[in-house]
Each structure stands twice: as structure tokens, then as C-alpha cells.
C-alpha positions as CSV (number, residue, x, y, z in Angstrom):
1,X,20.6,-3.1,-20.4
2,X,17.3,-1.5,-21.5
3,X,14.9,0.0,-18.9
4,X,11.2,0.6,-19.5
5,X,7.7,0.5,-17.7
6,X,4.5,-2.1,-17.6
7,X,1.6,0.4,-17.9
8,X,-1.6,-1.3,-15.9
9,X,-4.7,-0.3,-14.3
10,X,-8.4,-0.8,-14.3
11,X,-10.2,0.3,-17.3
12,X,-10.8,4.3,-17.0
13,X,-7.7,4.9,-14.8
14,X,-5.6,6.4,-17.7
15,X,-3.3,4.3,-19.4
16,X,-3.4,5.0,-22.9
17,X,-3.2,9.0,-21.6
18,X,-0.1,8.3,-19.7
19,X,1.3,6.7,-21.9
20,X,1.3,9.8,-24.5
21,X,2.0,12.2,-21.7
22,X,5.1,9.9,-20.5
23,X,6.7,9.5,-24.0
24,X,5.8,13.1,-24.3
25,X,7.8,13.9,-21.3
26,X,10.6,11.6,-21.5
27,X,11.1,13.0,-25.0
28,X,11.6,16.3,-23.8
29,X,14.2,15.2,-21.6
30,X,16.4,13.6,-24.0
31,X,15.5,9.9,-24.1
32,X,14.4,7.8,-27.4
33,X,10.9,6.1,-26.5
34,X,9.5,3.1,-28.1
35,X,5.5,2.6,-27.1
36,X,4.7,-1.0,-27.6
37,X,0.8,-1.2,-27.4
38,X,0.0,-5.0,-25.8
39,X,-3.9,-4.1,-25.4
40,X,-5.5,-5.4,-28.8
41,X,-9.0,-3.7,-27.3
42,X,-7.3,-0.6,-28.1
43,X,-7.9,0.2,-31.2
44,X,-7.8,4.3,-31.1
45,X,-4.0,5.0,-30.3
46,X,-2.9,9.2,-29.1
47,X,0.4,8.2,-29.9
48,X,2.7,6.8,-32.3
49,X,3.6,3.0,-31.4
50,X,6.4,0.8,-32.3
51,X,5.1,-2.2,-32.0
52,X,0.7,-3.1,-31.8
53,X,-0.8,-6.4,-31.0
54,X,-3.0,-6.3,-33.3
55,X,-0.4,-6.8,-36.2
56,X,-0.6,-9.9,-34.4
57,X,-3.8,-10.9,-33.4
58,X,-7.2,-8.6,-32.9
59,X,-9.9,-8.9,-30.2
60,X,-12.6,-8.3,-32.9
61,X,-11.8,-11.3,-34.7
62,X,-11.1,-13.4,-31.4
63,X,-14.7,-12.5,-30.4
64,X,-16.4,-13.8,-33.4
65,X,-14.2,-16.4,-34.3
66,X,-14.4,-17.8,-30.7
67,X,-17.7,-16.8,-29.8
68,X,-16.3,-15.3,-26.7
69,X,-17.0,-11.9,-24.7
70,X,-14.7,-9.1,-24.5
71,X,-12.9,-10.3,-21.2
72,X,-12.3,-13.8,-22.3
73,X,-11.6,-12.4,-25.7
74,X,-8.6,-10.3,-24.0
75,X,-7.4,-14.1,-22.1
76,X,-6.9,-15.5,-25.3
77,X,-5.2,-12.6,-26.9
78,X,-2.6,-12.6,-23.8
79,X,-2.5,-16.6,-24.2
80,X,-2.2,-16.1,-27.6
81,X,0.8,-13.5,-27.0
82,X,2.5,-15.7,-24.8
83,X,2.7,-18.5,-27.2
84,X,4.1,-16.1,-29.7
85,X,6.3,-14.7,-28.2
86,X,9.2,-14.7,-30.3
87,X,7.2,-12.4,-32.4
88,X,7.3,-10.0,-30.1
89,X,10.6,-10.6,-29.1
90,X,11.9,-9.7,-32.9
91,X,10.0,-6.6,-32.6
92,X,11.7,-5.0,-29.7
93,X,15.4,-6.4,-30.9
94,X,15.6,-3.6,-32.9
95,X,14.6,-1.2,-30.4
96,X,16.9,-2.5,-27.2
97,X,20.1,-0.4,-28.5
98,X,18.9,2.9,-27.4
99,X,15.4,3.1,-26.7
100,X,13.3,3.2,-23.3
101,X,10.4,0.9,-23.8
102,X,6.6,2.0,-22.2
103,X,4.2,-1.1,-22.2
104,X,0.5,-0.1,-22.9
105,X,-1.3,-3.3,-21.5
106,X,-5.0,-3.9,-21.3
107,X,-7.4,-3.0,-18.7
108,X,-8.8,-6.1,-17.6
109,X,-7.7,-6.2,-14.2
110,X,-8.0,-10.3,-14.3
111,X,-5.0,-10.8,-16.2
112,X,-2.8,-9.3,-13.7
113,X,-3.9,-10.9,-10.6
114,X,-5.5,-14.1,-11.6
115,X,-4.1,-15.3,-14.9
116,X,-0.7,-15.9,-15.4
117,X,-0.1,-15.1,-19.3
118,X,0.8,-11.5,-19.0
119,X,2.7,-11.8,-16.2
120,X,4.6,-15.2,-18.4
121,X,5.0,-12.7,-21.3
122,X,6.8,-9.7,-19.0
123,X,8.9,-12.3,-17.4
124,X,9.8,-14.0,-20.6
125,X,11.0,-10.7,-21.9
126,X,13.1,-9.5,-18.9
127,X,14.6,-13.0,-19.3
128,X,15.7,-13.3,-23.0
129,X,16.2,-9.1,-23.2
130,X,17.6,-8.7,-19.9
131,X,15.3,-5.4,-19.7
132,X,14.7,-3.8,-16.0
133,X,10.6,-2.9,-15.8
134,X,9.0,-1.0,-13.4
135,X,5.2,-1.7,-13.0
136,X,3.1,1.6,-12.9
137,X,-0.1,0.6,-11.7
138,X,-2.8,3.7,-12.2
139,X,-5.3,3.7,-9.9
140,X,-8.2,6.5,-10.8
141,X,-8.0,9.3,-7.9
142,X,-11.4,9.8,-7.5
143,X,-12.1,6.5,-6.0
144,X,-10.3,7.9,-2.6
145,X,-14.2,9.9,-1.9
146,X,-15.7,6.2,-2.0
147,X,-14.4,4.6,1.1
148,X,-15.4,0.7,-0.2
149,X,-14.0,1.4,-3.4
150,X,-10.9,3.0,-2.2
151,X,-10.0,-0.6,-0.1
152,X,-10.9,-2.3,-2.8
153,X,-8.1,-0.2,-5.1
154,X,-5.8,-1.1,-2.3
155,X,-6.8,-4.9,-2.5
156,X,-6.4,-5.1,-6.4
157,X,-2.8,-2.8,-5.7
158,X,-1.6,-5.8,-3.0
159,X,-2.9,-8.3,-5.0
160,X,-1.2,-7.6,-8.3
161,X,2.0,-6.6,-6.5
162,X,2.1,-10.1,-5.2
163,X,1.4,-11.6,-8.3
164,X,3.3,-9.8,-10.7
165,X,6.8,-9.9,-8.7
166,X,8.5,-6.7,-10.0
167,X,9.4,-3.3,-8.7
168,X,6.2,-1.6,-8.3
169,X,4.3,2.3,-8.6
170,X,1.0,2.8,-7.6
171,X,-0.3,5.7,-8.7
172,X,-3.7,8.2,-8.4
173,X,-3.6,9.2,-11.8
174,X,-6.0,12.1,-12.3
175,X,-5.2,13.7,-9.0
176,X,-6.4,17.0,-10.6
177,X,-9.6,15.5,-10.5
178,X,-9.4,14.3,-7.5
179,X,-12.7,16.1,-5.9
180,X,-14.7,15.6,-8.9
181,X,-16.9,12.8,-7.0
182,X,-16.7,14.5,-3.7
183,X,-14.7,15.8,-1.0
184,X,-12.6,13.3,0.5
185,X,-13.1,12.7,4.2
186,X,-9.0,12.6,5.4
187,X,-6.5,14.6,4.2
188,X,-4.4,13.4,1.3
189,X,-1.8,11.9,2.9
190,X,-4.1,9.4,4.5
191,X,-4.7,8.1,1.0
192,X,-1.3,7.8,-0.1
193,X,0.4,6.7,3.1
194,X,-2.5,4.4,3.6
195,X,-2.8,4.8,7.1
196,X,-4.9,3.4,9.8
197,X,-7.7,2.0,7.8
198,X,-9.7,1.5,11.0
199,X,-11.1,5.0,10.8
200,X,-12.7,4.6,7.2
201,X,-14.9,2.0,9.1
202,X,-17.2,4.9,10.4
203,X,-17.6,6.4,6.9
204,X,-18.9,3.0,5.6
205,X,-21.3,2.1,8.7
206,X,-23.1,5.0,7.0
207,X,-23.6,2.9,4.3
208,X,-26.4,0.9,4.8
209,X,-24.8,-1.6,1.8
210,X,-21.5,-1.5,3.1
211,X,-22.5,-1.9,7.0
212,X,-23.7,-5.3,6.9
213,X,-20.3,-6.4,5.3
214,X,-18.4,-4.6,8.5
215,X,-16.5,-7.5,9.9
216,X,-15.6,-8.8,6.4
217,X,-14.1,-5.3,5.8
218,X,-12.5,-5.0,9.0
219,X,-10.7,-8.4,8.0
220,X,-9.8,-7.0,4.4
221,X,-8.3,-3.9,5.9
222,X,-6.0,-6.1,8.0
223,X,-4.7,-8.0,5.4
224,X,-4.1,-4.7,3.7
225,X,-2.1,-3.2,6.5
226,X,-0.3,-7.1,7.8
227,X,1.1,-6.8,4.3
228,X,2.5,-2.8,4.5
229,X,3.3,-2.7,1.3
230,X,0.5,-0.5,-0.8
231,X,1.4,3.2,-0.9
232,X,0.5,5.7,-3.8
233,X,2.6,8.3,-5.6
234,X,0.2,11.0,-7.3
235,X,-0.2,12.2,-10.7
236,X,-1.5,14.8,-13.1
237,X,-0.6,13.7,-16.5
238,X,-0.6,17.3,-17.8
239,X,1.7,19.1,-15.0
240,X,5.2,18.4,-16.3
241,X,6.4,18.9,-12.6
242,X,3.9,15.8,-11.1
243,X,5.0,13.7,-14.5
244,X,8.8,14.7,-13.9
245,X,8.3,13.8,-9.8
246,X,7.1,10.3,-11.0
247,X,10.0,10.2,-13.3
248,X,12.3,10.3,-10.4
249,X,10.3,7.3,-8.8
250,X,10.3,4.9,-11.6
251,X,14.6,5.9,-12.1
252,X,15.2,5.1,-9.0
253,X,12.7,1.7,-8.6
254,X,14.3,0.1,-12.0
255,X,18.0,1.0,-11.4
256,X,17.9,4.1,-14.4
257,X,19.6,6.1,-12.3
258,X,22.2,3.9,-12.5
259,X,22.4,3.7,-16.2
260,X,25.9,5.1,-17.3
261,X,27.6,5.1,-13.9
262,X,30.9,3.6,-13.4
263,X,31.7,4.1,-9.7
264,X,32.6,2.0,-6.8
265,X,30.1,0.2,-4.7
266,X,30.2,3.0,-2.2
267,X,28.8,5.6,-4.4
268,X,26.0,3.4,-5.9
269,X,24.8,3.0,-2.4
270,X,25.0,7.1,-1.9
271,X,22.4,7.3,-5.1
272,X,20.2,4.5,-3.4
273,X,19.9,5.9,0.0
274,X,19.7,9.5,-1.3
275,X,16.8,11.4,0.4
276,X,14.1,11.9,-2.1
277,X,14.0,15.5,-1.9
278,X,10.4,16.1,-3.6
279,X,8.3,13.6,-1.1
280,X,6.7,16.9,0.6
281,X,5.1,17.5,-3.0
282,X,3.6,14.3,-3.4
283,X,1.3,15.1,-0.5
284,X,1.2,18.5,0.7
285,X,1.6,20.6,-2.2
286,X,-0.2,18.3,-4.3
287,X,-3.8,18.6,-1.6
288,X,-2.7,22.1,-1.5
289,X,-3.0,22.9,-5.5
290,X,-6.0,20.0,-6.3
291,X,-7.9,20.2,-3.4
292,X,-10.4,23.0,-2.0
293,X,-10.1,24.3,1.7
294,X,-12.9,23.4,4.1
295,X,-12.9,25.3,7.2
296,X,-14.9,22.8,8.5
297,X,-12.6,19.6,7.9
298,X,-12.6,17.3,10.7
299,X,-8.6,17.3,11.5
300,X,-9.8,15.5,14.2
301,X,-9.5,12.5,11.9
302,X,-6.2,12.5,11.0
């Protein structure tokens, strides 16, 4: 049984980062890492990969070959992908003895809500290599001081959790940015519990753009909470403690944890419903060390 991550999230939310920082990490702690870079876009690699599309097929030559742009360049790479799949598949044979795999997909957000060729390629895997995968969506931090973009992060998160079908990570990546774009108006806990969204609807009224869209945002944020499923874990890619935290996470979401046990049925279910012990530093030590005190923070809010 090989475990592993799908690496996805909007372009500019960190993937090709994490993924250095994460093989990085999970070197350090004793485990053999393969990188298998899926985004053919990606053509300036930090790290060292085991396997890379474009020994396969490049989006340069797609675009001029096809005439096509760089987003329906990427759909034919991933359709492409999934027709050759056995390619891939006799790339990561070697690997499946004693490796844990991170896939670096592309950033086109498209492919992972709308499209079904990246999501056939993952499944086809998991199938034939009977790997467990843990999607790790990355969600840029800063988009938490933009109320309208913020629900729209939560609608791409619900959306591609639906689609894709697998255990699931959201993640604000860059949390150590987090204020860079502006003070958030909640504390961080609002954020990553998503709570009531009703009371982001003030902060947009403000927003002459955003106001006239009111009752088609009220509906949205609805949706988001009938569904109660989007939540975010936090990360700074360069803090080994917020990387190891996530470790934790993804372990326990894929069945790693597991890996190596040989106990009854009674003491898997002790690891499963095991407090997680570090969930007060996902919030309160995270706005604590990332985020500047205001005395004049509305708690009124919360």
C-alpha cells in the first residue's frame, strides 16, 4: 500500500513551494519521497522530480501545434495524460516499494471542478496501484481580508471536494502572509471554522460592486454552510512546526498512520478517534504569531 498527496490550488497559492518544503520535511523525518510533476506549464522545478510530464508531452508545443491558449492547452495535456496512462503508470511502478508519492498538479482550477481528466487519471491510479491520496487543496491566505474572494475560495474548496471524491485538506498556505493585503475583519478562527457567513454580508454591502449582488451572495453562502463541509488547516511552508502539524492531518486523512500496524480492530479505532492534540495551534497560536494586535478589533463580531 503506498500513500501520497494530490497537490492543487489556484495559480499563486503555492504548490510547486509546498511541494519542495513537504519533500523537504518528510525527508527529514525518515521517509523516501518521489515528486511526480503532472503540471507541464511548469517548466522551472525547486526540486528534484521523479517523474515530469513533459517527458511526455509539453504545453509549449500543444499551444502551437494546436493553436490553442494556455488553459485549453493544459485540457489537452490532462486529456492527453489520461489516454496515456500506462506511461505514467510504468513510471511510478518502480517507485511504489518504498516511496511516498507528492503530485505537483497544475493550477488551472478548471480541471478540478469542471473537467473530468485529472480527476480519471488520480482515480485510474488509486485503482491499478492501489495508492491511498490525500488531496491538499492550497488556498492563498491572503484572500481571507477580501470578503467576496474569500466565499469564492470556499465555493471552489466545496466544489472540487465534491468533484474529486477523495479525502480532502484545505489549506491557507502562506498564513505568514496573511495580513499582507490587510487586516482581516474576524478573528482567525472565523476563517478556518468557516462560521456564520451571514456576518461577512455587512463587510461587502460596503462594496458598492459587491452590494448589488447581495441576495445572490446570501444564496451562495447558504449553499456553503447546507453543505458543512469546507474547513481550513493553516500553513507556513517554512515553519517546520506548521509543516509537521499538517503532517499529522494528511497521516491521519489517508490511513498513514496506520501504515505498519498489526493490531486488533479495537486499537485502530483508538488511533482514529484519538484527540488531535495540536488543533489549539491551528488557530490561536497561529493568529497569535502571524497576526498584529488591534486594540480596536471589533470582538463584537465574533
Amino acid at each position: 500500500m503506498v500513500f501520497g498527496q494530490v497537490v492543487i490550488g489556484p495559480p499563486g497559492s503555492g504548490k510547486t513551494t509546498y511541494c519542495n518544503g513537504m519533500s523537504q520535511f518528510l525527508s527529514l523525518i525518515g521517509r523516501k519521497v518521489a515528486v511526480i510533476n503532472l503540471d507541464p506549464a511548469n517548466d522551472s522545478l525547486p526540486y528534484d522530480c521523479a517523474v515530469n510530464i513533459e517527458d511526455l508531452i509539453k504545453l509549449s508545443d500543444v499551444m502551437m501545434e494546436h493553436s490553442l491558449g494556455p488553459n485549453g492547452g493544459l485540457v489537452y495535456c490532462m486529456d492527453y495524460l489520461e489516454k496515456n496512462i500506462d506511461w505514467l503508470q510504468s513510471k511510478l511502478e518502480p517507485l511504489l516499494k518504498d516511496h511516498y508519492l507528492l503530485f505537483d498538479f497544475p493550477g488551472q482550477v478548471e480541471l478540478f471542478f469542471l473537467h473530468s481528466n485529472a480527476k480519471n487519471v488520480i482515480m485510474k491510479l488509486i485503482k491499478k496501484l492501489n495508492l491511498r491520496l490525500t488531496v491538499v487543496h492550497l488556498v492563498d491566505a491572503h484572500l481571507c481580508s477580501d470578503p467576496g474572494k474569500y466565499i469564492s475560495a470556499l465555493l471552489l474548496s466545496l466544489s472540487t471536494m465534491l468533484h474529486l471524491e477523495l479525502p480532502h485538506i484545505n489549506v491557507l498556505s502562506k498564513i505568514d502572509l496573511i495580513e499582507s493585503y490587510g487586516k482581516l475583519a474576524f478573528n482567525l478562527d472565523f476563517y478556518t471554522d468557516v462560521q456564520n457567513l451571514s456576518y461577512l454580508q455587512r463587510h461587502l454591502d460596503e462594496d458598492p460592486r459587491a452590494s448589488k449582488y447581495r441576495k445572490l451572495t446570501k444564496e451562495l453562502c447558504e449553499v456553503i454552510e447546507d453543505y458543512s463541509l469546507v474547513d481550513f488547516a493553516t500553513l507556513d511552508i517554512q515553519d517546520k512546526e506548521s509543516v509537521g502539524n499538517l503532517v499529522k492531518l494528511i497521516d491521519k486523512s489517508n490511513g498513514y498512520i496506520f501504515a505498519g500496524i498489526d493490531a486488533s480492530a479495537v486499537e485502530f479505532s483508538k488511533i482514529a478517534v484519538r484527540p488531535v492534540d495540536w488543533d489549539y495551534y491551528r488557530v490561536a497560536a497561529v493568529q497569535e504569531k502571524y497576526m498584529k494586535d488591534d486594540e480596536n478589533f471589533d470582538y463584537d463580531n465574533n
